[in-house]
C-alpha positions in Angstrom: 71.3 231.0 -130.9 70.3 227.8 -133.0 66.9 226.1 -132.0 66.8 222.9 -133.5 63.8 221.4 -133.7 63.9 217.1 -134.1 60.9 214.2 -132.8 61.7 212.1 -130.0 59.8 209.0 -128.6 59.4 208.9 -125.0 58.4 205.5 -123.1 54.9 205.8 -124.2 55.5 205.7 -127.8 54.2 209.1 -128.3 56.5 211.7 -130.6 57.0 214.8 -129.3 58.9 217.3 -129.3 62.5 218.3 -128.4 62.4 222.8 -127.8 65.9 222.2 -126.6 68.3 224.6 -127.9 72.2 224.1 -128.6 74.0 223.8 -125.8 72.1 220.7 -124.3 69.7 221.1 -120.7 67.3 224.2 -121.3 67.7 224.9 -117.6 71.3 226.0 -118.0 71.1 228.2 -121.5 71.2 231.9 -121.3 68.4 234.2 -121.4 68.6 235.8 -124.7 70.8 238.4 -123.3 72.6 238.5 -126.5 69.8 238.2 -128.8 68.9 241.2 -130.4 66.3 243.2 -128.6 64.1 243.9 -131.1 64.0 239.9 -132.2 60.0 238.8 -132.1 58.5 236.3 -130.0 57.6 233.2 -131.6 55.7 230.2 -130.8 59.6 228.5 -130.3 60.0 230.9 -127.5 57.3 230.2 -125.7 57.7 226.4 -125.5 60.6 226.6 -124.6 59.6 228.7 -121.4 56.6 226.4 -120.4 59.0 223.2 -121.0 61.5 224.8 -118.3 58.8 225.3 -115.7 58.2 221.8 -116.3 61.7 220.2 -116.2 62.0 222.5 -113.0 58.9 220.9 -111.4 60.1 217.9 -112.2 63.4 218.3 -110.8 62.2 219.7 -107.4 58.9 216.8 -107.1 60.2 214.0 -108.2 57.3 211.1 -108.4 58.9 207.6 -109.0 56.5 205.2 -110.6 54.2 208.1 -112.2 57.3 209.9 -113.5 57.4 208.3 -117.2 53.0 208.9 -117.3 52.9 212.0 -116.1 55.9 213.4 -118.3 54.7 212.3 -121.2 50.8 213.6 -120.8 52.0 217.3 -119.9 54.8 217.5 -122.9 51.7 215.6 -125.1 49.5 218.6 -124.0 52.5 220.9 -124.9 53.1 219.8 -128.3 49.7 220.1 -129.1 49.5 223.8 -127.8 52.6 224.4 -130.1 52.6 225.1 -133.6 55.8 225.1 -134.8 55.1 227.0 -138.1 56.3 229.9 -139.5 53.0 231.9 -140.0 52.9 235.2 -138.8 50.8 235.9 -135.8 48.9 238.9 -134.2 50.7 240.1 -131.2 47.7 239.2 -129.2 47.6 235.4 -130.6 51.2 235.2 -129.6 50.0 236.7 -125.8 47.1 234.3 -125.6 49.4 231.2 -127.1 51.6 232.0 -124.1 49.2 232.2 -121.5 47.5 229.4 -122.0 50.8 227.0 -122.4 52.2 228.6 -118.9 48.7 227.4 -117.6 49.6 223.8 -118.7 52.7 224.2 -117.2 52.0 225.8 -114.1 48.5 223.5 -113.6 51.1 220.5 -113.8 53.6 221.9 -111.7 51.0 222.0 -109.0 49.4 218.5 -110.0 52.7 217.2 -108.9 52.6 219.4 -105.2 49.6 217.8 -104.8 50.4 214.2 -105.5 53.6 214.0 -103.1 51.3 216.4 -100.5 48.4 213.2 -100.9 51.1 210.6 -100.4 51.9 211.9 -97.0 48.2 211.9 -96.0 47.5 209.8 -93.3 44.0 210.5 -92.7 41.7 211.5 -95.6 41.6 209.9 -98.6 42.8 212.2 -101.5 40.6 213.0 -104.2 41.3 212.2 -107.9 43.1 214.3 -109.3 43.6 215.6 -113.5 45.5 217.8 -115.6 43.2 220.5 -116.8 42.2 219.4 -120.4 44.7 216.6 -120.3 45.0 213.0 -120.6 45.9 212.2 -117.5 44.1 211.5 -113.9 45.6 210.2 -110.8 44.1 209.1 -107.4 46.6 208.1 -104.4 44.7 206.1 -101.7 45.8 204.6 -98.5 46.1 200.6 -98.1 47.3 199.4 -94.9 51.1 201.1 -94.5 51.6 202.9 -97.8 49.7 204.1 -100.4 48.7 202.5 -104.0 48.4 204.8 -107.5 45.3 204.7 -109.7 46.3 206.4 -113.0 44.1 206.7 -116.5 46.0 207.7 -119.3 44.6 207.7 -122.7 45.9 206.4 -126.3 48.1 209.2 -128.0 46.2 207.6 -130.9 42.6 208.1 -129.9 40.0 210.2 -132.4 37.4 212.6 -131.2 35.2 211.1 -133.4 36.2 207.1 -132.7 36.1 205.0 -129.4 38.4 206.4 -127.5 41.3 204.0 -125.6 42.7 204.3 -122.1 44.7 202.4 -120.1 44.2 202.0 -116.7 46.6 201.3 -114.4 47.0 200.5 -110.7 50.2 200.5 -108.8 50.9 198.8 -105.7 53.1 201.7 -104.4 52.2 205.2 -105.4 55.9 207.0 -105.3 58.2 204.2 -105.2 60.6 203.8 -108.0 60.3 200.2 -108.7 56.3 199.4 -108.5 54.9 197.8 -111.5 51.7 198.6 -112.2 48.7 196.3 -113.5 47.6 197.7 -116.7 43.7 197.4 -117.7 42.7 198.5 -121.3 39.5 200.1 -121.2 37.3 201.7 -124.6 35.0 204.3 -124.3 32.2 204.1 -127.1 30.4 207.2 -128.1 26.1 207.0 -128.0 25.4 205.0 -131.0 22.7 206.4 -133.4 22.3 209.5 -131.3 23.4 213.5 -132.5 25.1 213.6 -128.4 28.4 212.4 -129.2 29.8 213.3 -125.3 28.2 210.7 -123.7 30.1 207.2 -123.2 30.2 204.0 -121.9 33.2 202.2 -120.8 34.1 198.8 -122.0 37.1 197.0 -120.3 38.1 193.1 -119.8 36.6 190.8 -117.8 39.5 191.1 -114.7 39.0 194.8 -114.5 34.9 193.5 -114.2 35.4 191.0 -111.2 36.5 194.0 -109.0 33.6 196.3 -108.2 36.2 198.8 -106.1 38.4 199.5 -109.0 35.6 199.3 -111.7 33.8 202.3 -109.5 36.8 203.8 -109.1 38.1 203.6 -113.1 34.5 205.2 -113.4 35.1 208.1 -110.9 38.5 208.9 -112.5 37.2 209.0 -116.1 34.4 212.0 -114.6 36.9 214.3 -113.2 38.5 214.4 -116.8 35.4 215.9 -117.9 33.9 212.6 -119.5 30.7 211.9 -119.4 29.6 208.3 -118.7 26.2 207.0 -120.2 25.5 203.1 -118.2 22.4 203.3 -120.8 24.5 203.1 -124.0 25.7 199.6 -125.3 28.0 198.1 -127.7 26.2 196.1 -130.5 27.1 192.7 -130.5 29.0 191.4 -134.0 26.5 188.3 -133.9 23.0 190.7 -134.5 21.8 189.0 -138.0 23.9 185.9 -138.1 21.9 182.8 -137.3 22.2 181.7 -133.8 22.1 178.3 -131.5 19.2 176.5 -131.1 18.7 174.7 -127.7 16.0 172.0 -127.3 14.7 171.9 -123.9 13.4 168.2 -123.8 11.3 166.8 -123.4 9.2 169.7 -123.9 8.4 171.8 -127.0 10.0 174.7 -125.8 13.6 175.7 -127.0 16.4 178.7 -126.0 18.1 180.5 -129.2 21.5 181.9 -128.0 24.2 183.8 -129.3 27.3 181.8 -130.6 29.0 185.3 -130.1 28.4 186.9 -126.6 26.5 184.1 -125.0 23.2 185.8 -124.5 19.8 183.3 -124.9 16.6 184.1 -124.9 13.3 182.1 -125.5 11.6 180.9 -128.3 11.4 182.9 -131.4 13.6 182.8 -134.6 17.1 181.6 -134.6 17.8 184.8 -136.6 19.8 186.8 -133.5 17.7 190.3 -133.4 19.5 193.4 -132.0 21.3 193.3 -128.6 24.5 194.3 -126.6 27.7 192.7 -126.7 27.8 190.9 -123.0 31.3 189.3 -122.9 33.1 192.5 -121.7 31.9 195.7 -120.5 30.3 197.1 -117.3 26.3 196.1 -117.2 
């Protein structure tokens, strides 16, 4: 049998990667019945069995809306799990390579149960809910007659070592098919000047600002991926040694020097802006 290995882009602009075999679905090829028997497992092999627990959950639990995030995340997850190179590997690499992708799979199969279980509640609110060392979180929660999706997904492009991006989005129906979702990009900057590089603190536009439910609840949804959030740590405003705005406050002496940046004043002193935090987005 020929694996052929090519990229794809899938509707988050992230490349992955196709383990489908000759033949076209994975879900109807053989099972290597005709391979020879002595023919070692690769790294090949075993994305292509994590992949078809994933097709199948996605099959049986189908999700609307959250479909296009969610697939993308797990097979994200996948193709970072699988190294498609020829190197030879210990027999126990290869048994602790599989383990851990059927984890991903079978963590996300369940993520979906859950999801379609929450969107029948009538009672409780669910609980956010995250793929284990993912890139994904979701929260269902009940308004009025249905139920609306909160999602965070983050940047396929995002460094360990630079602010990372997220997107934030909020659907007015969680399962349906055809709710469009209001999108909110939101930066999380590392602590600046300190050796602690896991703490953050989330920076997003001014609309996601006005609302202090979905602000609280962007927040919540960041901790259950495992991030921590530092409300102590700023973003340095650009204007910090640039000369500032000098307001007169007639008919007195006194004056305000503000920042022709963020907008922050403060009285008296030189019109040379000293060190402060960016105030025109952010949560303070």
């Amino acid at each position: 049998m020929t694996i052929t290995v090519s990229p794809i882009v899938d509707t988050r602009g992230w490349e992955m990667v196709d383990f489908h075999g000759r033949g076209g679905d994975l879900a109807t090829e053989d099972c290597g019945h005709h391979e020879e028997e002595d023919r070692r497992v690769g790294r090949r092999d075993l994305c292509r069995g994590a992949l078809f627990t994933v097709e199948a959950a996605e099959k049986a639990w189908e999700l609307g809306a959250l479909d296009p995030l969610l697939r993308s995340a797990v097979r994200r997850q996948l193709t970072a799990s699988c190294d498609l190179s020829d190197a030879t590997e210990m027999e126990t690499q290869v048994a602790e390579s599989a383990v851990a992708m059927s984890r991903v799979a079978v963590d996300y199969s369940e993520l979906r149960q859950s999801l379609l279980r929450d969107n029948r509640r009538t009672e409780d609110e669910p609980p956010w809910r995250a793929l284990p060392n993912g890139t994904i979180a979701v929260r269902l929660r009940r308004r009025l007659r249905h139920h609306e999706a909160l999602v965070l997904t983050q940047d396929s492009r995002a460094s360990a070592t630079q602010a990372q991006q997220w997107t934030f989005s909020v659907f007015d129906r969680a399962v349906d098919p055809d709710s469009r979702a209001t999108d909110f990009e939101v930066t999380l900057h590392g602590r600046r000047g300190d050796a602690d590089e896991s703490l953050y603190r989330a920076d997003g536009p001014r609309e996601l600002k006005e609302s202090e439910d979905l602000v609280q609840q962007m927040l919540y949804g960041l901790s259950s991926l495992g991030l921590s959030l530092d409300s102590n740590v700023g973003r340095e405003c650009p204007g910090v040694g640039q000369r500032g705005r000098t307001i007169f406050l007639e008919p007195s002496d006194e004056w305000h020097v503000q920042c022709h940046v963020c907008g922050v004043k403060w009285a008296g002193g030189s019109d040379i802006l000293s060190e402060h935090e960016d105030r025109r987005y952010g949560f303070w």
